[in-house]
C-alpha positions as CSV (number, residue, x, y, z in Angstrom):
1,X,-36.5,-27.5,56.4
2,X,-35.8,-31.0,56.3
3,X,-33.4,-31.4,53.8
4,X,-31.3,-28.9,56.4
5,X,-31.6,-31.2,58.9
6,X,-31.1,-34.0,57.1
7,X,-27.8,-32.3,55.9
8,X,-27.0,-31.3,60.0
9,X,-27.8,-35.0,61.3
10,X,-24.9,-35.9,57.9
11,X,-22.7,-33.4,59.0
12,X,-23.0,-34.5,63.0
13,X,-22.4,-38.3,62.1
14,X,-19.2,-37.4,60.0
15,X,-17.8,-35.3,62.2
16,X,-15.4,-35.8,65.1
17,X,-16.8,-35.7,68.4
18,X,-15.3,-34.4,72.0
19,X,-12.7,-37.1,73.2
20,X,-13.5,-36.1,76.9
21,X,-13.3,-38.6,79.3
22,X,-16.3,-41.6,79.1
23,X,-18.9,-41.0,81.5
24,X,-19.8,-44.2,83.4
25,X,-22.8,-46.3,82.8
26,X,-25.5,-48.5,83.8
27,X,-28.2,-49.8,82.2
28,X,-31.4,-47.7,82.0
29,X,-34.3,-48.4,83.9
30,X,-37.3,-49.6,82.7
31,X,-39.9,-46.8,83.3
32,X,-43.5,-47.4,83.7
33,X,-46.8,-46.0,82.5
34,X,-47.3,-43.8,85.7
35,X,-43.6,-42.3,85.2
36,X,-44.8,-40.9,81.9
37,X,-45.3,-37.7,82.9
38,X,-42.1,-36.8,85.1
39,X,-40.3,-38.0,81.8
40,X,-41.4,-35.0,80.3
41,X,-39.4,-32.7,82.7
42,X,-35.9,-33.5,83.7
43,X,-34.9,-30.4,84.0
44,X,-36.5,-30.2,86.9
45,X,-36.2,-33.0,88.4
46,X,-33.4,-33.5,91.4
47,X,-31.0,-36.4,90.7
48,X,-28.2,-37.7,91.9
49,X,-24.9,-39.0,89.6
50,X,-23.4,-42.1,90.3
51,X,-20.4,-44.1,89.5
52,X,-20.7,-46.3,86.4
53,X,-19.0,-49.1,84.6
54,X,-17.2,-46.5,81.7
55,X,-19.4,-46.9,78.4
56,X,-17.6,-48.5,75.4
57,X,-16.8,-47.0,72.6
58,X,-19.4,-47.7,69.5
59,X,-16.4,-48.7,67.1
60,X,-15.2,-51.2,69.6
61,X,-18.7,-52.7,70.1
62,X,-20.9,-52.2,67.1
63,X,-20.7,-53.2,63.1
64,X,-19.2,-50.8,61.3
65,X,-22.5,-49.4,59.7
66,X,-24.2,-48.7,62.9
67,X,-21.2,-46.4,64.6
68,X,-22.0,-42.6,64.7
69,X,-18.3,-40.8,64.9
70,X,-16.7,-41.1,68.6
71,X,-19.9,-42.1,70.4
72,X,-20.4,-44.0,73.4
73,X,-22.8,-47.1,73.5
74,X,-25.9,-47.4,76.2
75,X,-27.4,-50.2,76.3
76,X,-30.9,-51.1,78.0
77,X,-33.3,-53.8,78.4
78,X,-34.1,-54.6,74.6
79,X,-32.6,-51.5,73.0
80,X,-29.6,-49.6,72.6
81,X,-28.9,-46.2,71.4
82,X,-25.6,-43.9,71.0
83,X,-24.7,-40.5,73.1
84,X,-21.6,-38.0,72.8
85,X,-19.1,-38.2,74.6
86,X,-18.4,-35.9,78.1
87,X,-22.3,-37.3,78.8
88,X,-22.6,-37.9,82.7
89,X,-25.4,-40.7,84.0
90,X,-27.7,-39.1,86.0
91,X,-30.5,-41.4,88.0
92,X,-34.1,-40.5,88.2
93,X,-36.9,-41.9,89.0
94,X,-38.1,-43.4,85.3
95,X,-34.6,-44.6,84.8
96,X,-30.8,-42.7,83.6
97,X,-30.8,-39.8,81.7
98,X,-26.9,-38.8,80.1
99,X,-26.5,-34.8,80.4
100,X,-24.1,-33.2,79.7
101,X,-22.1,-29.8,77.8
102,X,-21.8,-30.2,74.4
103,X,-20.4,-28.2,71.6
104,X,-23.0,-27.0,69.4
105,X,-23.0,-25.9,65.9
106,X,-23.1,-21.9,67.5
107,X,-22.1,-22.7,70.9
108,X,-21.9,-25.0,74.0
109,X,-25.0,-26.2,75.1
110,X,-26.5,-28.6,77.9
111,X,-27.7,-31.6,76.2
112,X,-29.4,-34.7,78.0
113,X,-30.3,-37.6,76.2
114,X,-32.4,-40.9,77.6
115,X,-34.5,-43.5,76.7
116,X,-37.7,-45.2,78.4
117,X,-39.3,-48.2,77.7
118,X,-42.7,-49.4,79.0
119,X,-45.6,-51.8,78.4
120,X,-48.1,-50.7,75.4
121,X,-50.3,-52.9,74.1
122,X,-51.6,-50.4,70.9
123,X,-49.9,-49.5,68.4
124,X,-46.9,-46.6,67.5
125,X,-49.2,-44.6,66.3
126,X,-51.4,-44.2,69.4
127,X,-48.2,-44.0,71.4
128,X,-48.0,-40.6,69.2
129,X,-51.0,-39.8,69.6
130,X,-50.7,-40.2,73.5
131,X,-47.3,-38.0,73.6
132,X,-48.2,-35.4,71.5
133,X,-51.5,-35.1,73.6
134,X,-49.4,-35.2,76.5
135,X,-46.7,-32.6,75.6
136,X,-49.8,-30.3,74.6
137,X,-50.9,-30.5,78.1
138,X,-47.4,-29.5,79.1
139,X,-47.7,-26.2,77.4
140,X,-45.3,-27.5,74.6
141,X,-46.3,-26.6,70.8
142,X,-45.6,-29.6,68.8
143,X,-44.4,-30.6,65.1
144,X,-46.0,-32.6,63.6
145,X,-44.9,-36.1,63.7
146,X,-42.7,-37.8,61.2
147,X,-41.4,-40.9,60.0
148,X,-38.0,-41.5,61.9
149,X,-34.8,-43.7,60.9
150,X,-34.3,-46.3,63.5
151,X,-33.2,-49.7,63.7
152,X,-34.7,-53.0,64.9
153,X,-33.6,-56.3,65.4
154,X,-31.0,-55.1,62.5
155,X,-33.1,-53.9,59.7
156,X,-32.7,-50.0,59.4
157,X,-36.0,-48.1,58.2
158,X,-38.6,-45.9,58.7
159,X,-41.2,-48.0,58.7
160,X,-41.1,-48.5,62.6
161,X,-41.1,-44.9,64.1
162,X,-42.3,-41.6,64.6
163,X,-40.7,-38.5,65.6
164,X,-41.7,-34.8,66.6
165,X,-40.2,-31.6,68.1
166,X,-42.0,-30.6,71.2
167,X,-41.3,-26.7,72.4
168,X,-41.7,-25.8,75.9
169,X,-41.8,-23.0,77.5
170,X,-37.9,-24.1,78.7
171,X,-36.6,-26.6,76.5
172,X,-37.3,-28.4,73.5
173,X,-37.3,-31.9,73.1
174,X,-36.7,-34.6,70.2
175,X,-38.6,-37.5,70.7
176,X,-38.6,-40.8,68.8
177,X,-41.5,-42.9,69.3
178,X,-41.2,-46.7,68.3
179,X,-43.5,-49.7,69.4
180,X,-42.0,-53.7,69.3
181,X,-43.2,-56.4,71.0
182,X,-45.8,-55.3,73.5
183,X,-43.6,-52.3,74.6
184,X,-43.2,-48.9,73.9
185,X,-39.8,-46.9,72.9
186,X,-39.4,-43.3,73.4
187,X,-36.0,-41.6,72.5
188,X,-35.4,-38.5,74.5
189,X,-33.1,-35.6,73.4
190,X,-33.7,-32.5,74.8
191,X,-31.6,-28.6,75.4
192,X,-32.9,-25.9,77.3
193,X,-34.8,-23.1,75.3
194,X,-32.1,-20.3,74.6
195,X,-32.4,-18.0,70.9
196,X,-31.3,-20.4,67.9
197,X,-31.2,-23.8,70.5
198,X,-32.4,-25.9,68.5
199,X,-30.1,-24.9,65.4
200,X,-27.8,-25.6,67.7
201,X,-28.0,-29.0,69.0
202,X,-31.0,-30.1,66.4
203,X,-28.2,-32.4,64.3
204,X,-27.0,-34.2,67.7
205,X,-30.2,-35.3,68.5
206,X,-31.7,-36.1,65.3
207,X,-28.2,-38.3,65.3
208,X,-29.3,-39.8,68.5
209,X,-32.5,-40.7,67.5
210,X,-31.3,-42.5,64.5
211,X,-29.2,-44.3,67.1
212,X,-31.8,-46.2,68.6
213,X,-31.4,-49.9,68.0
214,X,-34.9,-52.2,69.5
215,X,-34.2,-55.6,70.0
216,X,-30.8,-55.1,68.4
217,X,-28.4,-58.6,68.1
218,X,-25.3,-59.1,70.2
219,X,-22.5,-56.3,68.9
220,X,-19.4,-57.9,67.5
């Protein structure tokens, strides 16, 4: 199973992505321990979308081994991270999540993708600990965690994070779990539960969660 999706997140980095219009952008919010929790449904949440600076293009911004295909570049307080094109900004209350339609590997899907970051004085593996524990309560059956690709301060490795697949009753979810510096990462890429969903969409965001550059230097 994961040499497949090793050979998906290849296949999604390589290939061409929609060249709709850039959404518009501002930099995410900083979301804090109490938050936790309504991070773990957006779905359900009400936002609102709002009119953004247009995101720039990862080739025009980043070195050349950091672009994934045609994506567009988000960047937050100490971390950045990469999301498809056609990817609208939607605020809620732990920050922006990006959502969006995007065409899967069987067929379009809604995709949202978002990141959170947070004070955390343990370690990244109690932060794993904490989410897994927390998406349990949510009903969500989980994967078990696994090293993930990630960048910081411009060393790639998997030293530095954890991922896992959590399943809800309505969605699942990618997350990507990384500590630095006193604060906690958390990559979220999540579709709504549908038959073969996350076949669908799994290569996007395991692509998104290699993405996710903490305490990244200045782009070109």
């Amino acid at each position: 199973m994961k040499r497949f999706f090793v050979m998906l997140v290849f296949a999604a980095c390589k290939r061409d992505e929609s060249t709709t219009t850039a959404p518009t952008e501002t930099t995410t919010s900083t979301m804090t321990a109490s938050a936790t929790a309504a991070a773990t449904t957006p779905t359900t949440t009400s936002s609102v979308t709002v009119l953004r600076t247009p995101l720039p293009r990862a080739k025009d911004v980043l070195p050349a081994g950091e672009v994934s295909g045609d994506s567009l570049v988000v960047t937050g307080d100490g971390y950045r991270f990469q999301i498809p094109p056609g990817l609208a900004g939607n605020d809620r209350p732990f920050g922006v999540v990006y959502s969006g339609t995007y065409a899967g590997m069987i067929s379009d899907a809604k995709l949202s993708v978002w990141v959170t970051k947070e004070a955390f004085k343990s370690d990244t593996k109690a932060l794993v600990v904490r989410e897994t524990t927390a998406a349990k309560a949510a009903s969500a059956k989980v994967d078990p965690a696994e090293p993930s690709f990630i960048t910081t301060a411009g060393v790639a490795d998997t030293s530095h994070a954890q991922r896992f697949i959590a399943h809800f009753p309505d969605r699942i979810e990618l997350r990507v779990m990384t500590v630095n510096a006193g604060n906690a990462f958390i990559l979220h890429c999540e579709t709504p539960e549908a038959p073969n969903a996350w076949i669908n969409v799994g290569s996007t965001c395991m692509t998104r969660g290699v993405t996710l550059h903490v305490a990244p230097p200045p782009g070109k």
